[in-house]
N, C-alpha and C positions, 0 to 999 in steps of 0.2 A: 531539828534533831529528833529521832525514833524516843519516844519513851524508853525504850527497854534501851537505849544506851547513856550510858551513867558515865559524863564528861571525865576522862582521865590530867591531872595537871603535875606532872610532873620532871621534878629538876634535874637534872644531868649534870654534876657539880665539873669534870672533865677533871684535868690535873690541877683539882683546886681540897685544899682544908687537911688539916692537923687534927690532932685529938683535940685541942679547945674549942674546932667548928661543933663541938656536940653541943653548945651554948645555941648556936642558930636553930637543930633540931629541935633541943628545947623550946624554944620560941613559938615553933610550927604546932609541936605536938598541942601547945597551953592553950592554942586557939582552937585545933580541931574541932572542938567540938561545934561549933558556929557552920562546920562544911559538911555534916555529916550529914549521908541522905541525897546532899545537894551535887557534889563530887568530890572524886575519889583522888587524895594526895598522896605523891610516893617521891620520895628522898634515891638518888641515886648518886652516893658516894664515891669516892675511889675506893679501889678493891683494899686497902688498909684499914678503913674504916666503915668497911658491910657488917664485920661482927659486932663490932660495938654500938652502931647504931641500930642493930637488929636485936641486940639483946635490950636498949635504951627506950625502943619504940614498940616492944612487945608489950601486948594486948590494949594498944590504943590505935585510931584506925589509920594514922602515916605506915604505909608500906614503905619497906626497904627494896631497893632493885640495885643492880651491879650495873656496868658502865660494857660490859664486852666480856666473851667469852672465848675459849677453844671451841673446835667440834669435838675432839675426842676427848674422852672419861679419862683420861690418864695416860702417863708415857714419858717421853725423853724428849720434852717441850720446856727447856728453862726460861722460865719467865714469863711462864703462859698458866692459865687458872681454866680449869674446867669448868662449866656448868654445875657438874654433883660439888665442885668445892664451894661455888658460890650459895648453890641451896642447903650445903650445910652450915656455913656461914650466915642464913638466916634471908638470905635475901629473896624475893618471892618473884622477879621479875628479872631481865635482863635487856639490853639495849644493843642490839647488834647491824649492822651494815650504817654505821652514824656515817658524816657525808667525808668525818675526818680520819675517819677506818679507811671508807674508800679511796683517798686522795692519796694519803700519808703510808697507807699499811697495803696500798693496792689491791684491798681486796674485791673479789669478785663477787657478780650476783652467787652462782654456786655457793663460794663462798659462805656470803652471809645466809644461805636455804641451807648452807650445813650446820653451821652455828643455831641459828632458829632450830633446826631438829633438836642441836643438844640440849639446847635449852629447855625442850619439850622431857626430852628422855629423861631430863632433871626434876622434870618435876615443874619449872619455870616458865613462864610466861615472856614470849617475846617480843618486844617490841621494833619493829624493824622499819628501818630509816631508807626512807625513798626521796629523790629532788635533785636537779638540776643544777647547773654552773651558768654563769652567767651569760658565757660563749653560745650555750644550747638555747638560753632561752631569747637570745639576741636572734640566732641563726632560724626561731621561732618549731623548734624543737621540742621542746617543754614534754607534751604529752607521747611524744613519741619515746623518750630516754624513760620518762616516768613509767609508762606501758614497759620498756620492757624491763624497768628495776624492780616492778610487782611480779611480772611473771617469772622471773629468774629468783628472784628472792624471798618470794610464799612458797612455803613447802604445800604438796598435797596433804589434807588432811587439817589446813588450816577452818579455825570458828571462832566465835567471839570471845569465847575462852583462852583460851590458849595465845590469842597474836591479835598486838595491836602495830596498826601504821602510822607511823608520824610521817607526814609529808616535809619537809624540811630545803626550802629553795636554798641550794647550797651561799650565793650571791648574799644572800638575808644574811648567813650567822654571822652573828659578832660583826656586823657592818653597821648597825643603825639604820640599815635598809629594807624597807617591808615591802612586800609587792600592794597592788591594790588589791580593795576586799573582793571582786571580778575576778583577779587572778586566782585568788583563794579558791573561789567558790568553783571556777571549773575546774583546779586541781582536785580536788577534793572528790567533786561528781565526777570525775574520770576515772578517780580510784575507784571509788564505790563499782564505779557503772562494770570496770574490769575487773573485779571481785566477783562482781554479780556474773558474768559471762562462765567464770572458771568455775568458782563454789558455787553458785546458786543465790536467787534475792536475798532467802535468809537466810545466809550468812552474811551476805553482802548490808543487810539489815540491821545486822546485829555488832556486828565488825567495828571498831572506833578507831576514826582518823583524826588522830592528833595534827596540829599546824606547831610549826617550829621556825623558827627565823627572826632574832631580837625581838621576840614579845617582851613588855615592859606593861606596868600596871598602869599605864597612859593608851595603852593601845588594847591592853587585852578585851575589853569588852566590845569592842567594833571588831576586831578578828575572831571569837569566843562567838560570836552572833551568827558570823557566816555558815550559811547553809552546806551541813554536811561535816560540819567543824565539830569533832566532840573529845575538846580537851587542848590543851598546849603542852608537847617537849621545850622546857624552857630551861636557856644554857647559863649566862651568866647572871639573869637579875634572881635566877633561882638561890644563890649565895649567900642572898642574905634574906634573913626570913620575911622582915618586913614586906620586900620587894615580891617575895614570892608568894604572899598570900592575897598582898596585890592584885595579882595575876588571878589568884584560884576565886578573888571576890567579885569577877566577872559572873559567877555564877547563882551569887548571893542574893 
C-alpha cells in the first residue's frame, strides 16, 4: 500500500441499531485513540441515527457516514434523504451503488455516478461499491462486470479526496465466504490499473480500495495485507464494537 494512503475501515450497520446502539459507538470512540495516525475509522449508521452519532462522535477522530443517498437536492421523493440532508446531519461521508442497492433497488451504474455527484455537491465523500455475483464470477466474468461498474459508476472528476472504492464480491456478503487473497489481489490491481487508465497514476495512486465480503477480526489481517487492499467496508461484524476494532487491529 502507497504511503500517502491512510487504510479506511469502516462499518456499514445496513438496517441494523436503535438509540441504545450509541453504547457500541461509545465503545469505538474509548479506543480511537490506539488507531490514530495508523487508520482512519467511520461508523455508518442508518439514516435515523447520523445526527445523533454525529453530534456523539464530534471532535474525536470516528467519522460519521450515511448508508445511501438521492441524486437530487430536494423535491417530491417520499422517503428518500438527499446528500445536503445527510451533510447537515453531520455525516462526512456516504455509501452509494452497495451490491444491495443494486440487486434490491435496481439501481444502475448511472445511477450510482449520480448519487456519487450528489454526494460531492454536498459536500460528502463517496464511497462507491463495485463486485460481482457469484454467476459472473463462476461464468469467469469477474473483471469484465467489475471494469464496467468503475466506468459507469466514477463520475469524471474523481481523486482521492472525494471517492473511495470498496470492491465488495457480492457472493462474499453475509455468506461466511471470502474469496482467496489471489482473488483479492487482482481485483483490487484491476481497479487500480482502470482508474489509472481514466484519472491518471496519481489519482489512481492516491485512490483507496476498500475490500468487503464477511471480513471478520479472524481474517482481517490476511485480507488487510493484500496488495492494493487499503482498508475494509465491513457489514455485520461492524455491529458490534468489539468485532469491529478487530478488524481495524489488522493495522495495529
Amino acid at each position: 500500500m502507497a504511503a500517502a494512503r491512510r487504510p479506511l475501515v469502516a462499518g456499514n450497520w445496513k438496517m441494523n441499531g436503535l438509540k441504545g446502539s450509541i453504547a457500541e459507538l461509545d465503545k469505538v470512540m474509548a479506543a480511537a485513540a490506539d488507531y490514530t495516525g495508523k487508520v482512519e475509522l467511520m461508523v455508518c449508521p442508518p439514516s435515523t441515527l447520523v445526527a445523533q452519532f454525529a453530534a456523539r462522535a464530534q471532535g474525536s477522530p470516528i467519522a460519521i457516514g450515511a448508508q445511501d443517498c438521492h441524486a437530487e437536492a430536494a423535491g417530491a421523493f417520499t422517503g428518500d434523504l438527499s446528500a445536503e440532508m445527510l451533510k447537515d446531519a453531520g455525516a462526512v461521508a456516504v455509501i452509494v451503488g452497495h451490491s444491495e442497492r443494486r440487486t434490491y433497488h435496481k439501481e444502475t451504474d448511472a445511477e450510482v455516478r449520480a448519487k456519487a455527484l450528489a454526494a460531492w455537491r454536498a459536500g460528502l465523500m463517496a464511497i462507491v461499491c463495485v463486485g460481482e455475483t457469484k454467476d459472473e464470477r463462476v461464468a469467469g466474468k469477474t473483471l469484465e462486470v467489475v471494469g464496467r461498474q468503475v466506468e459507469g459508476s466514477l463520475p469524471d472528476g474523481t481523486t482521492p479526496a472525494n471517492l473511495v472504492i470498496a470492491y465488495e464480491p457480492v457472493w462474499a456478503i453475509g455468506t461466511g465466504l471470502t474469496p482467496t487473497t489471489a482473488d483479492v489481489a487482482e481485483a483490487h490491481g484491476f481497479i487500480r490499473a482502470e482508474v489509472a487508465k481514466r484519472f491518471g497514476q496519481a489519482v489512481a495512486d492516491g485512490v483507496r480500495i476498500q475490500y468487503g465480503g464477511s471480513v471478520k477480526p479472524s481474517n482481517a489481517k490476511e485480507l488487510m495485507s493484500v496488495s492494493d487492499v487499503d482498508g475494509a467496508l465491513v457489514g455485520g461484524a461492524s455491529l458490534k464494537a468489539d468485532d469491529f476494532l478487530g478488524i481495524a487491529s489488522a493495522y495495529l
